[in-house]
Residue frames as qw, qx, qy, qz and C-alpha x, y, z in Angstrom:
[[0.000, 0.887, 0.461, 0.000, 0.00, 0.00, 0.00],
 [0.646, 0.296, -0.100, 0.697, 1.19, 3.28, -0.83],
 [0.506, -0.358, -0.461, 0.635, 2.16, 5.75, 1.43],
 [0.049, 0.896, 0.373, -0.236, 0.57, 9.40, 1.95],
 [0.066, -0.662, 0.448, 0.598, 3.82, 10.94, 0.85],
 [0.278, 0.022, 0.714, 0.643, 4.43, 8.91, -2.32],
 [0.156, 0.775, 0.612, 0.017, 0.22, 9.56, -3.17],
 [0.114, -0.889, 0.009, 0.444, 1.21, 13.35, -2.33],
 [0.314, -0.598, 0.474, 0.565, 4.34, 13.14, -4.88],
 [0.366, 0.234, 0.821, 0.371, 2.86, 11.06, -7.47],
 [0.143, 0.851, 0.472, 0.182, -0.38, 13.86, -7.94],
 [0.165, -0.703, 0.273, 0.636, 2.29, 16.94, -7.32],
 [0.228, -0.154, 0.670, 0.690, 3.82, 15.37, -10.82],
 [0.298, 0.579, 0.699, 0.296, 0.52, 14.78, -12.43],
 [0.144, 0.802, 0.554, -0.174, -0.56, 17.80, -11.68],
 [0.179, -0.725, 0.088, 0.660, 2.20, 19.81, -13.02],
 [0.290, -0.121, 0.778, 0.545, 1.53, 18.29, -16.00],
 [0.064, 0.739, 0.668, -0.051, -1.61, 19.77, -15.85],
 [0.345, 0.411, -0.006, 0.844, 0.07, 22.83, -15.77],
 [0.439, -0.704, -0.558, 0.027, -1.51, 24.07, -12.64],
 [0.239, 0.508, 0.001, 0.828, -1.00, 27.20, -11.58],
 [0.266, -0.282, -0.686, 0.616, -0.55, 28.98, -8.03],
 [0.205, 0.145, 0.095, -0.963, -3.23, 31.45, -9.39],
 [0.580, -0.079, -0.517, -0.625, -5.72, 28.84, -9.96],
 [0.664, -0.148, 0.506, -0.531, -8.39, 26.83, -7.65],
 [0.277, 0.017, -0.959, -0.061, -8.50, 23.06, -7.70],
 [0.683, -0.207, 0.193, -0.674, -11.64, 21.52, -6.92],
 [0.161, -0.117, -0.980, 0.008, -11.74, 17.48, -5.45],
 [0.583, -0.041, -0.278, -0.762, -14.63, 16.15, -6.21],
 [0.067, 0.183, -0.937, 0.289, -15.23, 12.92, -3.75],
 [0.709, -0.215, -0.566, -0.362, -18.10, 10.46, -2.59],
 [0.910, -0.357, -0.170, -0.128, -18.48, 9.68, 0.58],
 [0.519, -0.692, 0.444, 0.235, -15.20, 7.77, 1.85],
 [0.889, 0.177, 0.259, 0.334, -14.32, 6.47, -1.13],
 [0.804, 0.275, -0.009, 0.526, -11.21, 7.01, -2.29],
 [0.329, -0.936, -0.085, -0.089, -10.54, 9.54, 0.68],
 [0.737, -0.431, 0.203, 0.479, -7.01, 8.77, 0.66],
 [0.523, 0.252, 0.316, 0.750, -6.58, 10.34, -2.75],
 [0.205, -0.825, -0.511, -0.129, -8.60, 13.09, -1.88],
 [0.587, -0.750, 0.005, 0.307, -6.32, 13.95, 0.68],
 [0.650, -0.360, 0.393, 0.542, -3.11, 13.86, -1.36],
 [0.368, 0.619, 0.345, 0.602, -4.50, 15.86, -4.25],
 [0.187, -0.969, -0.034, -0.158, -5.86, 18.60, -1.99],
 [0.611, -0.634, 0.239, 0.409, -1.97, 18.57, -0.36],
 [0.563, 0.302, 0.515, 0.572, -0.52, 18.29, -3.63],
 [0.315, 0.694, 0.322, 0.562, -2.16, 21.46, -5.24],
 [0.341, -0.933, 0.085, 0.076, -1.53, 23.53, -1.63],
 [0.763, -0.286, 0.388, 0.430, 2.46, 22.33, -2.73],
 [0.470, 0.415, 0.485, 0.610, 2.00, 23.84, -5.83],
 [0.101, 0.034, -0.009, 0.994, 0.70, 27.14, -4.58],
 [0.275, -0.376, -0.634, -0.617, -2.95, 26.69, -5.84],
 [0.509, -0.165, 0.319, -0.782, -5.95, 27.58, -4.24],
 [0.538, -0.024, -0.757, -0.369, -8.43, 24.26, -2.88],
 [0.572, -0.064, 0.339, -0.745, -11.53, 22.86, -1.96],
 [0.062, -0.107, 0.984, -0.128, -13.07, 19.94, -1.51],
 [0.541, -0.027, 0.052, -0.839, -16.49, 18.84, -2.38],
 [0.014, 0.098, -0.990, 0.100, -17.75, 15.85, -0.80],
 [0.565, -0.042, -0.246, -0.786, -20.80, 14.04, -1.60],
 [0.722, -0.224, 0.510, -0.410, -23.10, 11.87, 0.15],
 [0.021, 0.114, -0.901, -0.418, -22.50, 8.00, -1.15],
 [0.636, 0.051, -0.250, -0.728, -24.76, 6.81, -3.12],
 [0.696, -0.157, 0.617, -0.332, -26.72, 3.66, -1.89],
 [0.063, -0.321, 0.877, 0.352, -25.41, 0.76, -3.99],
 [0.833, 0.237, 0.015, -0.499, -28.54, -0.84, -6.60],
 [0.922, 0.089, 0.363, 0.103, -26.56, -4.35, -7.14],
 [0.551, -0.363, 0.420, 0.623, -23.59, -4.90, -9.92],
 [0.468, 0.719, 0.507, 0.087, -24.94, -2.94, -12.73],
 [0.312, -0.131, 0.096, 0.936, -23.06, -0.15, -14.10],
 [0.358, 0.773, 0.497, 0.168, -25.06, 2.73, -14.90],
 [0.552, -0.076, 0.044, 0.829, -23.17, 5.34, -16.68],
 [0.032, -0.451, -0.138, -0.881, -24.08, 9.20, -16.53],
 [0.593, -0.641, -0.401, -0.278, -26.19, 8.79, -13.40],
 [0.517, 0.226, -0.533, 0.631, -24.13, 10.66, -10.86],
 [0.152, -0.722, -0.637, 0.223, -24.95, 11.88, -7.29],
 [0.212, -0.181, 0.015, 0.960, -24.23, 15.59, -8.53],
 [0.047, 0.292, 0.647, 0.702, -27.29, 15.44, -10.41],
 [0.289, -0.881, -0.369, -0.062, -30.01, 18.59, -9.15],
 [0.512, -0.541, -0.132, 0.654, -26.87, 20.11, -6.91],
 [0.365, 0.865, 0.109, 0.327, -27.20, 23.13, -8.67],
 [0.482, -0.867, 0.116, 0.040, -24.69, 24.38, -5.34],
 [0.809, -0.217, 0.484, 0.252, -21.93, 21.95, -6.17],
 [0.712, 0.540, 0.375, 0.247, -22.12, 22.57, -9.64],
 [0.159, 0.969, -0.058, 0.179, -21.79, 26.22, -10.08],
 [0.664, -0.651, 0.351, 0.112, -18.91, 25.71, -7.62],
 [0.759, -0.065, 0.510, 0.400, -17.04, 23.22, -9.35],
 [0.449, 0.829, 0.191, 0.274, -17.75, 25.85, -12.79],
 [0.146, -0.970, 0.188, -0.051, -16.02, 28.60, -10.60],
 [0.674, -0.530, 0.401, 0.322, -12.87, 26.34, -10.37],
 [0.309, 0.637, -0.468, -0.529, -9.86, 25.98, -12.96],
 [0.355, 0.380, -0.852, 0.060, -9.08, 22.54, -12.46],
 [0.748, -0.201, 0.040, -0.632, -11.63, 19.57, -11.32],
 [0.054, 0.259, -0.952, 0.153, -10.00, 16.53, -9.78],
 [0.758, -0.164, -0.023, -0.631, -13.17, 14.02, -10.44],
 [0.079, -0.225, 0.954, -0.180, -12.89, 10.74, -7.90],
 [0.484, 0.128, 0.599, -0.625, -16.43, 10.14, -8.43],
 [0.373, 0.094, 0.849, 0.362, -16.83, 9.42, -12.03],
 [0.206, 0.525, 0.267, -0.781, -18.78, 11.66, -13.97],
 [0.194, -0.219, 0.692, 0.660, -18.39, 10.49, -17.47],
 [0.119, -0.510, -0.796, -0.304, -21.61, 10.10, -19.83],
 [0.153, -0.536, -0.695, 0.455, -22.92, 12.86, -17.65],
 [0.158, 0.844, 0.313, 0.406, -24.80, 16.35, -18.22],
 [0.378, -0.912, 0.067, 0.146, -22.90, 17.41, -15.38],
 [0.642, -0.495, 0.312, 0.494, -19.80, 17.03, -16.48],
 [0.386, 0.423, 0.486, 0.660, -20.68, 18.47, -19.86],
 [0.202, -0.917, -0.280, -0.198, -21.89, 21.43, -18.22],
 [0.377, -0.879, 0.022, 0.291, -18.92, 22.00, -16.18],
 [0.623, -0.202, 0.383, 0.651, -16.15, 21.52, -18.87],
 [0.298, 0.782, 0.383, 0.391, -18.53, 23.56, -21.36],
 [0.413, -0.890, -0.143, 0.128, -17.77, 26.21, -18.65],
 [0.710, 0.583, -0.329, 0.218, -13.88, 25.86, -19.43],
 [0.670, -0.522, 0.491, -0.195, -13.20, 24.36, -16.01],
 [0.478, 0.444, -0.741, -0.159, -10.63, 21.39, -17.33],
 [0.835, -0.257, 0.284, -0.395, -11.58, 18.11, -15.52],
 [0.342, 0.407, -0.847, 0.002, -9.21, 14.78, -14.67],
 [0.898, -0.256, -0.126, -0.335, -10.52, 11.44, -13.65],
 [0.151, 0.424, -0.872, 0.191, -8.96, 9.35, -11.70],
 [0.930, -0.197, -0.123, -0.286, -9.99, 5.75, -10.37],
 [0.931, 0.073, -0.356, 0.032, -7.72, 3.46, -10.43],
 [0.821, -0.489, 0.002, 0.296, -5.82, 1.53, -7.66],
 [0.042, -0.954, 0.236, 0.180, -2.23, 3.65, -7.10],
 [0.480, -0.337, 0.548, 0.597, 0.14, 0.96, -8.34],
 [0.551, 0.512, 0.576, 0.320, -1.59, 1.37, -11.88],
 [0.020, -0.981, -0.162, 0.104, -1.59, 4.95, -11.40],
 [0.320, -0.685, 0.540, 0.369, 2.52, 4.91, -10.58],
 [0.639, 0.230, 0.635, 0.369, 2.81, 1.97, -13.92],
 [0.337, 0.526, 0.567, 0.536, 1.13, 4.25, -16.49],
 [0.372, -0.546, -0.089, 0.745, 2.38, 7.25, -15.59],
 [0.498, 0.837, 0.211, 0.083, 1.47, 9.63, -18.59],
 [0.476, -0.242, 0.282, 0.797, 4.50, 11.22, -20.53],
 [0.303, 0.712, -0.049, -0.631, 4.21, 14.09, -22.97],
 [0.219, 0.295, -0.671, -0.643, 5.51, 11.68, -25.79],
 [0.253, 0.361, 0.878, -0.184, 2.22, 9.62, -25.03],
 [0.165, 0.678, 0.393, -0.598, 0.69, 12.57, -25.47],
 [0.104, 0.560, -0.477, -0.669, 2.30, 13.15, -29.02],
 [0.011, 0.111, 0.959, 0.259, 1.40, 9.80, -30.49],
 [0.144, 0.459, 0.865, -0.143, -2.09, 10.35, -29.47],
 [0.149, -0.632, 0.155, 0.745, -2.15, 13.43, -30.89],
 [0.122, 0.164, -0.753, -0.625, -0.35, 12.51, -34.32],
 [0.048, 0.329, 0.934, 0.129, -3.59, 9.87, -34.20],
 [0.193, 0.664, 0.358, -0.628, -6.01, 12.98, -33.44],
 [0.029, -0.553, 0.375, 0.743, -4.87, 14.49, -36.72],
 [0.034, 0.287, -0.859, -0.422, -5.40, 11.21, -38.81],
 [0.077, 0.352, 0.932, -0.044, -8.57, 10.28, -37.44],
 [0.120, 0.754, 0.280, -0.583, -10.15, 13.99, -37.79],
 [0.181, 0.516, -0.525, -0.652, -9.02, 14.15, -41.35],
 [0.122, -0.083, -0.913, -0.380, -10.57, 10.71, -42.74],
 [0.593, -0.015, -0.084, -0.801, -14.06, 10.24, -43.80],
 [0.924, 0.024, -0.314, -0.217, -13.98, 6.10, -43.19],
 [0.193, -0.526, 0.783, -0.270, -12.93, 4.00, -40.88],
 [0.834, 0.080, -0.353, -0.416, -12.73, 0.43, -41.16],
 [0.423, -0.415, 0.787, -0.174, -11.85, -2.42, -38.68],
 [0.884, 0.228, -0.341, -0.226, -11.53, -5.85, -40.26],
 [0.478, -0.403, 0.778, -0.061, -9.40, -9.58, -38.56],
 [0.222, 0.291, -0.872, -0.325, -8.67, -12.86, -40.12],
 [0.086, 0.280, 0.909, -0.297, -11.80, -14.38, -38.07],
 [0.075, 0.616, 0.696, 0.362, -14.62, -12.15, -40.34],
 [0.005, -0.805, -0.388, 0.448, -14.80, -8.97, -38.55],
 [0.272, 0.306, 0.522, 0.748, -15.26, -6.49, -41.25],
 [0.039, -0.906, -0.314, 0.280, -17.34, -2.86, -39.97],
 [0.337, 0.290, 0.228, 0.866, -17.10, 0.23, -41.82],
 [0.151, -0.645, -0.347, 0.664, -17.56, 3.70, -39.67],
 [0.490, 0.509, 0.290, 0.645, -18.51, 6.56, -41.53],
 [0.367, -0.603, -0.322, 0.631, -17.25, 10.09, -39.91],
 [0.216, 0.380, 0.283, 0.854, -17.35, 13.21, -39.96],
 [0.554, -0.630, -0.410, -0.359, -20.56, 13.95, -37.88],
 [0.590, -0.807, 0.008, 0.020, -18.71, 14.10, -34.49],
 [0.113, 0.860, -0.498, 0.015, -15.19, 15.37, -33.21],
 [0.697, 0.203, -0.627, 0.283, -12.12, 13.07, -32.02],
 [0.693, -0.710, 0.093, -0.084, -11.35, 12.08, -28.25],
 [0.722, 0.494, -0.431, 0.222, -8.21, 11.86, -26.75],
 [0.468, -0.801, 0.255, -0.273, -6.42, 10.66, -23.62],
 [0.614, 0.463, -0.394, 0.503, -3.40, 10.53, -22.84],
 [0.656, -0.390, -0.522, 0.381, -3.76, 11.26, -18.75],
 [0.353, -0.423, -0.390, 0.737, -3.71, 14.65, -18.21],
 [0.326, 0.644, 0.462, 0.515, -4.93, 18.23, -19.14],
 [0.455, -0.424, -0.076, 0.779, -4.06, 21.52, -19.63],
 [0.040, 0.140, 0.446, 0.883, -6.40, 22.93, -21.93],
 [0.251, 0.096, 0.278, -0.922, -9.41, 24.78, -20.78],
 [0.836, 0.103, -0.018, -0.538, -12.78, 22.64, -21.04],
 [0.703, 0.259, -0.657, -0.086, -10.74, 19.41, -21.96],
 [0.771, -0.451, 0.308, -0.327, -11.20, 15.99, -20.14],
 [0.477, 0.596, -0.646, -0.003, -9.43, 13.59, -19.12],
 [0.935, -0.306, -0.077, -0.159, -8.74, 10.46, -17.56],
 [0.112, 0.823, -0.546, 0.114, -5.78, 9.61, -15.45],
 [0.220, -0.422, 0.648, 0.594, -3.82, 7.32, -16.73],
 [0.749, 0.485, 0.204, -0.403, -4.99, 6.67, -20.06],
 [0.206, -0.447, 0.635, 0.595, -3.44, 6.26, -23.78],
 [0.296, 0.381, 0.844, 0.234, -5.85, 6.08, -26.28],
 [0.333, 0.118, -0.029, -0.935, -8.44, 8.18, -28.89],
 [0.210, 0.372, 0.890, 0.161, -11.81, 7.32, -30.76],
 [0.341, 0.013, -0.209, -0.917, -14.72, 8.99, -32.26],
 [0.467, 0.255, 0.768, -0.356, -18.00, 7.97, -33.04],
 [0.263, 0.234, 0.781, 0.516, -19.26, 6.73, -36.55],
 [0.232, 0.019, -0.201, -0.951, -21.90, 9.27, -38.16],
 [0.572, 0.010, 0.574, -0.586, -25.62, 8.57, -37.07],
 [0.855, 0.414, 0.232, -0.209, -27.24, 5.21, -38.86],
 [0.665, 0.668, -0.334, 0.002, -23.89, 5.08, -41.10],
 [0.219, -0.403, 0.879, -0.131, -22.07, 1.82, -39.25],
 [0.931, 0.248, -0.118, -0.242, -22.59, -1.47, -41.55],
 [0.588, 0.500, -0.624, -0.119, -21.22, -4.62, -40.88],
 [0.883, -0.336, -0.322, 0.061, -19.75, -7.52, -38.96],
 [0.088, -0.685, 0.658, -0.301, -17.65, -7.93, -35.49],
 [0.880, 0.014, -0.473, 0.050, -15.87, -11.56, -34.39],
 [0.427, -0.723, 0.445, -0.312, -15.25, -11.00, -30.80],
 [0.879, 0.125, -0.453, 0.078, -12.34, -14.07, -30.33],
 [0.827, -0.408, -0.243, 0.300, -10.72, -15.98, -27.62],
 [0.555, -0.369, -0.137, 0.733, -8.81, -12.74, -25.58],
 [0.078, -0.550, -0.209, -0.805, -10.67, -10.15, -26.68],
 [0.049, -0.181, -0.722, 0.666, -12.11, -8.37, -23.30],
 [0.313, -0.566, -0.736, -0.200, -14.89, -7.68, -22.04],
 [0.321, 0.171, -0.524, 0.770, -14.36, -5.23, -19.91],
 [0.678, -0.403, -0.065, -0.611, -18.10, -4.10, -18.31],
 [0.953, -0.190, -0.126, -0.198, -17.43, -8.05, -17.27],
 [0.193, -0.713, 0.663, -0.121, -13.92, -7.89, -16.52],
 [0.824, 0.066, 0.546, 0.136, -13.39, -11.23, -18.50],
 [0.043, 0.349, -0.790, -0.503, -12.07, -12.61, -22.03],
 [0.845, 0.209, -0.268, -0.413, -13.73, -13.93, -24.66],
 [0.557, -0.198, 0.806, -0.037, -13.36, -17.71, -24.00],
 [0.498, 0.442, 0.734, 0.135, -15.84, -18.76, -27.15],
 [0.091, 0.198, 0.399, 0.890, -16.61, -16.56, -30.58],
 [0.284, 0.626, 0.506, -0.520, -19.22, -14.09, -30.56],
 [0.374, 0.232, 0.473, 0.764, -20.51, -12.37, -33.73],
 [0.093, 0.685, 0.270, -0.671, -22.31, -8.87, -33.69],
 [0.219, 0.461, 0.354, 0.784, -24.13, -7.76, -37.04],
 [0.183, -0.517, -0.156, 0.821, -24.34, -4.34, -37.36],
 [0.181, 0.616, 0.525, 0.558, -27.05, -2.26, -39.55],
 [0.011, 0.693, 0.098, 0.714, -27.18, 1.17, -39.77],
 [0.141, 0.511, -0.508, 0.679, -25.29, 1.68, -36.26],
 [0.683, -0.347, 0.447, -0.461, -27.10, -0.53, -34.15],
 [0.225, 0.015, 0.937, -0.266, -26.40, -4.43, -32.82],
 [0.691, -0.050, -0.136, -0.709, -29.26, -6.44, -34.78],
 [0.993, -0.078, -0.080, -0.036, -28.00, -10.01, -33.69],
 [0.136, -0.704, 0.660, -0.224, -25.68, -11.52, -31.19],
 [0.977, -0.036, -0.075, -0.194, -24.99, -15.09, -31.93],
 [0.056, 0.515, -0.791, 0.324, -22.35, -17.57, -30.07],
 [0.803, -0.162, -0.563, -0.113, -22.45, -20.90, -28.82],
 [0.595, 0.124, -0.556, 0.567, -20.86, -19.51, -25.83],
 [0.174, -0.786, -0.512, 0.299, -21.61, -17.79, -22.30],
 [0.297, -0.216, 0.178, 0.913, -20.12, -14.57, -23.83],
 [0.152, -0.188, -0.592, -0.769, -22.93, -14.32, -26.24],
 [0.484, -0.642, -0.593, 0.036, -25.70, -15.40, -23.83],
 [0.362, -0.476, -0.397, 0.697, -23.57, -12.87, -20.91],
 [0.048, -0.190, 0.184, 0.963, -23.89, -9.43, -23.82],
 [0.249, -0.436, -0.617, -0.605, -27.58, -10.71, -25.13],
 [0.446, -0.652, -0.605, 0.104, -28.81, -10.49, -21.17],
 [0.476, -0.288, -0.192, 0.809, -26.93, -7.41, -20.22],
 [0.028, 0.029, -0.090, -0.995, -27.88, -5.22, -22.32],
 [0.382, -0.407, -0.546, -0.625, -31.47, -6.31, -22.70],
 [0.324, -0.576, -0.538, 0.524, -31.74, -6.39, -18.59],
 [0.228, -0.046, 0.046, 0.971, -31.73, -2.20, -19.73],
 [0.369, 0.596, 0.675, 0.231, -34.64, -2.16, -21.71],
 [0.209, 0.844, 0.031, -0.493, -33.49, 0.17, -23.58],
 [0.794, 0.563, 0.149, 0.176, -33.24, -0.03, -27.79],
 [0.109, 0.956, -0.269, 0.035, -30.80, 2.69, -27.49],
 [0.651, -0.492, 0.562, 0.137, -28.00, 0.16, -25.46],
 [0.818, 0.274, 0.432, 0.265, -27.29, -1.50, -29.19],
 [0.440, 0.895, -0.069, 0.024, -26.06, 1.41, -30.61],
 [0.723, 0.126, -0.164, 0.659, -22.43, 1.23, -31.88],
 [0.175, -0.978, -0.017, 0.110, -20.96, 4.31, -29.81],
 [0.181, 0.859, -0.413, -0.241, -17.19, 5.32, -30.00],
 [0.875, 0.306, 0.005, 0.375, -14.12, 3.53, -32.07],
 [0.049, -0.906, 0.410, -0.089, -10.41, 4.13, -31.67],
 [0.859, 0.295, -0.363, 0.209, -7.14, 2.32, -30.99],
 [0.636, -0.749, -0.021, 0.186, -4.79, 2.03, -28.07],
 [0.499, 0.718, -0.325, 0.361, -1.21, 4.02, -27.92],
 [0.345, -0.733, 0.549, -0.208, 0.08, 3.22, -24.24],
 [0.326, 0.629, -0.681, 0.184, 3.27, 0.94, -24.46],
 [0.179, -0.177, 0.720, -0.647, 3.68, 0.44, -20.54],
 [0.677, -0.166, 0.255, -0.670, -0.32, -0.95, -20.84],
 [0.105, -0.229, 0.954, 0.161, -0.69, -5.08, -20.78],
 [0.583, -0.079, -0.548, -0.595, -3.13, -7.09, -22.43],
 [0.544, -0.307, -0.751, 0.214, -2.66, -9.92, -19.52],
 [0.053, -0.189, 0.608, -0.770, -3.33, -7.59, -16.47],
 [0.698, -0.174, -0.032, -0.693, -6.61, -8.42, -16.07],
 [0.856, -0.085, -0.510, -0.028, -5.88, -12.32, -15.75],
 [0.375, 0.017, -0.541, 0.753, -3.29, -11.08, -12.47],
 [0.026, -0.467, 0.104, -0.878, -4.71, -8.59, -11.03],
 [0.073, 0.080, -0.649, 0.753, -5.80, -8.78, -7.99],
 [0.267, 0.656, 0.505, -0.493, -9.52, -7.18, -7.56],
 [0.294, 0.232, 0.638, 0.673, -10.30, -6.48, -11.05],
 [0.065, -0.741, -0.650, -0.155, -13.72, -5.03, -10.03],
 [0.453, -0.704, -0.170, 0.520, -11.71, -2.19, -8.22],
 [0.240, -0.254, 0.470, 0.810, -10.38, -0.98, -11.70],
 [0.557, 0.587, -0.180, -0.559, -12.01, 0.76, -14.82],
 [0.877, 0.384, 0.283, 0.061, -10.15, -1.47, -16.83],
 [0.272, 0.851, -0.289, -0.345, -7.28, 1.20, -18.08],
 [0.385, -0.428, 0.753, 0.319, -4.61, -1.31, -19.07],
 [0.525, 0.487, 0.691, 0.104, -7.58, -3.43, -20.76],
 [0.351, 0.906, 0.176, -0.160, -8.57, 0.14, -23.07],
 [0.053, -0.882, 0.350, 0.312, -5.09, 1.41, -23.43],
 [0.790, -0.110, 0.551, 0.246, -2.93, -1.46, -24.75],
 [0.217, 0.738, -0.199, -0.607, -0.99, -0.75, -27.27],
 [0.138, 0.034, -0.816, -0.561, -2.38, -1.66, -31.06],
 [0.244, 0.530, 0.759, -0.288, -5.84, -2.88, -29.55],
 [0.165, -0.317, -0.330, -0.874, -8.89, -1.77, -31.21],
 [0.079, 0.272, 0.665, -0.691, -11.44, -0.28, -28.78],
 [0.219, -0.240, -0.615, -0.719, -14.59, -0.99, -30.20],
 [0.063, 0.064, -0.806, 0.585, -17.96, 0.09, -28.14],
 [0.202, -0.555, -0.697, -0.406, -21.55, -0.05, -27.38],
 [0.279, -0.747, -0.461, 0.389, -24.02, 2.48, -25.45],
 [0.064, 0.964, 0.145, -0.212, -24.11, 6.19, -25.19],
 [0.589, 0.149, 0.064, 0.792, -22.30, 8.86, -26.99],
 [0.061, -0.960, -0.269, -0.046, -22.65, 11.62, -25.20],
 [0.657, -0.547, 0.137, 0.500, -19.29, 12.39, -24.54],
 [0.431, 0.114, 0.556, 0.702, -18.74, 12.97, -28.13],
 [0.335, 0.251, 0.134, -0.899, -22.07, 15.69, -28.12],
 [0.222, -0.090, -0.854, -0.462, -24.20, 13.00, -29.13],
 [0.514, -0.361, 0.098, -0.772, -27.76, 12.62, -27.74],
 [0.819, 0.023, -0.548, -0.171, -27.70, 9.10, -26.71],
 [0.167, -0.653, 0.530, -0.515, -27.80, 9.07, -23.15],
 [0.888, -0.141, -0.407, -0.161, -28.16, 5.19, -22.29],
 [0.473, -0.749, 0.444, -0.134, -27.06, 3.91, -19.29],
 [0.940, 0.096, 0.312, 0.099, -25.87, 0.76, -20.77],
 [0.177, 0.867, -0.455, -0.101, -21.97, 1.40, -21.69],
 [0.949, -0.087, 0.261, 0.154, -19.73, -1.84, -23.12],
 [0.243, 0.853, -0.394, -0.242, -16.30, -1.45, -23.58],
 [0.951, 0.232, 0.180, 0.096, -14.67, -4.10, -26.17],
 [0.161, 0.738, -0.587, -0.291, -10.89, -3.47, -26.72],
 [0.870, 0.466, -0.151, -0.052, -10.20, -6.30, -29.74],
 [0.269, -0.555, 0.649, 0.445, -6.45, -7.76, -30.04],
 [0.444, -0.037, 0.731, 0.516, -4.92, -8.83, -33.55],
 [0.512, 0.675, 0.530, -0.028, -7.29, -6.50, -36.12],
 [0.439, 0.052, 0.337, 0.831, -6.62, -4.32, -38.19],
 [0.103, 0.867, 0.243, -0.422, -8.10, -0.41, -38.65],
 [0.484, 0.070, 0.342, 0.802, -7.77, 1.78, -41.49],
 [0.084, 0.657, 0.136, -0.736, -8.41, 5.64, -42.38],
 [0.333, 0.804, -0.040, -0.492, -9.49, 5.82, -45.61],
 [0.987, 0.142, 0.002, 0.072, -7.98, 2.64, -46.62],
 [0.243, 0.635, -0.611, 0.407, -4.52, 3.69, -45.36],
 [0.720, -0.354, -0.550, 0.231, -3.55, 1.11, -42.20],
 [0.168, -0.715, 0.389, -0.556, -2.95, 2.46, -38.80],
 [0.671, -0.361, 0.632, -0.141, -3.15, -0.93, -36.95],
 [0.603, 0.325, -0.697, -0.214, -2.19, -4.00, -38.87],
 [0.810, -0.061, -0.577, 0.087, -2.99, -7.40, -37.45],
 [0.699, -0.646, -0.278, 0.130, -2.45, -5.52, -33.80],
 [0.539, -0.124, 0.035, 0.832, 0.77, -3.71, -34.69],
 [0.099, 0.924, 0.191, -0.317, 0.60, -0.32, -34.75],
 [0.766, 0.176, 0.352, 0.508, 2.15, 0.33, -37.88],
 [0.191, 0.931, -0.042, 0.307, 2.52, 4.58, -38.50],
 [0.636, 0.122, -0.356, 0.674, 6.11, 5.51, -37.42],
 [0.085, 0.517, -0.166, 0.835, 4.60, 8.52, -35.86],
 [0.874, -0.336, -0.108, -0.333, 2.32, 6.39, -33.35],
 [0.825, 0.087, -0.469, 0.304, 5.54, 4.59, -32.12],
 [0.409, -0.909, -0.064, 0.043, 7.17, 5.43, -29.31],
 [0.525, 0.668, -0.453, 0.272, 10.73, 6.56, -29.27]]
């Protein structure tokens, strides 16, 4: 377990990589006791740096069983909290806000906003660097300039995105640009295919994740795909049976939509951590998303992207061994990331 100093040193660095400033206000954002230990060691941290900070702590919310529902946070009504958190420069969210109207409301503001979750040795592993931050970038550039994106493997998966219709995402673990979120640690972009204009097949195979389920595929799954929505999930396995009950436990049509695409750029992330790890349920998943060459193909809402699709039902699906292309140029090959400017040096 790590110690209040290292916690204290480890969010000093992050945050100067925020560029934080002793003429700006930090706001932690916190639940309850959870994760009251980081809490602590941000709000020390940004008094180390000079900064003004404040704490806003919210009652926990009373646990409904193992369901994820994303955008449903307890900030929602706090008109008090809110405005607050607007009035800051720099929003240290431990509570998870993602998928939310609050948290499009407070970055619209140009309050910048970092997540953070995960357990502190992942945190200290996948440290963010600034030449992460280039690669994902260089991929910003390439994926905001093409009008097609296609993901295709030697096992049949074949889907063609068309774009244009919404911006690029990108994280890379920190931020320093007014309104922009982020997630700490990260390494990865994506968009989100133009409405109704995703056609085709996905072959989810043996070590692909799951990551909602914090498993691997064990058995194929296939997912067709018409005009951006999931019309048939078929598998002889419990994979196919676990994604046909999940999302229809929602009832909601909306939970089939295809939502963002992208590709992992962090190095340092592993494909096996999930089979080690400890408490898996204690983690987003970042190692699973980030890996580098994966494709991160998902279902459920895209609001994040300014879409209107506000389902709670969110499935992330990072792929190994496919292949992605812009405009029929590769950027992943068979799981390699294959642009020299995507590499790391």
């Amino acid at each position: 377990m790590a110690t209040e100093a290292e916690m204290v040193g480890l969010f000093a660095r992050e945050l100067e990589l925020c560029q934080l400033k002793p003429s700006e206000s930090v706001a932690v954002l916190s639940e309850g006791s959870l994760r009251a230990d980081y809490a602590r060691a941000f709000l020390i941290a940004a008094q180390s740096l000079g900064a003004s900070c404040f704490q806003i702590n919210l009652p926990e919310r009373p646990r409904m069983g193992p369901r994820v529902q994303v955008g449903r946070t307890p900030l929602a009504g706090n008109r008090a909290a809110i405005e607050a958190l607007k009035r800051s420069q720099l929003v240290i969210d431990l509570v998870g806000l993602l998928f939310s109207a609050e948290q499009n409301e407070i970055t619209a503001s140009g309050t910048r906003m970092l997540f953070v979750h995960e357990p502190f040795d992942v945190l200290r592993e996948l440290f963010p660097t600034q030449d992460l931050r280039r690669r994902v970038e260089f991929g910003e550039r390439l994926m905001r300039e093409a009008g097609r994106l296609r993901v295709t493997s030697p096992h049949g998966t074949d889907l063609l995105y068309r774009l244009g219709q919404y911006p690029v995402m990108t994280e890379y673990g920190f931020t320093d640009i007014p309104g922009r979120w982020d997630h700490f640690p990260s390494g990865f972009l994506l968009t989100q295919g133009n409405d109704g204009e995703v056609e085709g097949t996905i072959v989810l195979m043996p070590g692909d994740i799951l990551n909602e389920f914090r498993c691997y595929v064990r058995q194929s799954v296939h997912l067709k795909i018409e005009r951006g929505m999931v019309t048939r999930i078929a598998g002889e396995g419990t994979e196919a049976q676990l994604l046909r009950h999940y999302i229809e436990s929602f009832n909601d049509p909306r939970a089939y939509a295809c939502s963002h695409i992208g590709w992992g750029l962090n190095e340092r992330a592993h494909w096996h951590h999930l089979a080690v790890t400890r408490e898996p349920q204690s983690e987003i998943g970042v190692h699973s998303l980030a890996f580098y060459g994966n494709v991160l193909f998902s279902l459920g809402p895209n609001t994040e992207l300014g879409g209107t699709n506000d389902t709670a039902c969110h499935l992330d699906i990072p792929m190994r061994n496919c292949s992605l292309f812009l405009d029929g140029h590769p950027v992943v090959k068979d799981g390699a990331v294959v642009v020299s400017e995507m590499q790391p040096i």
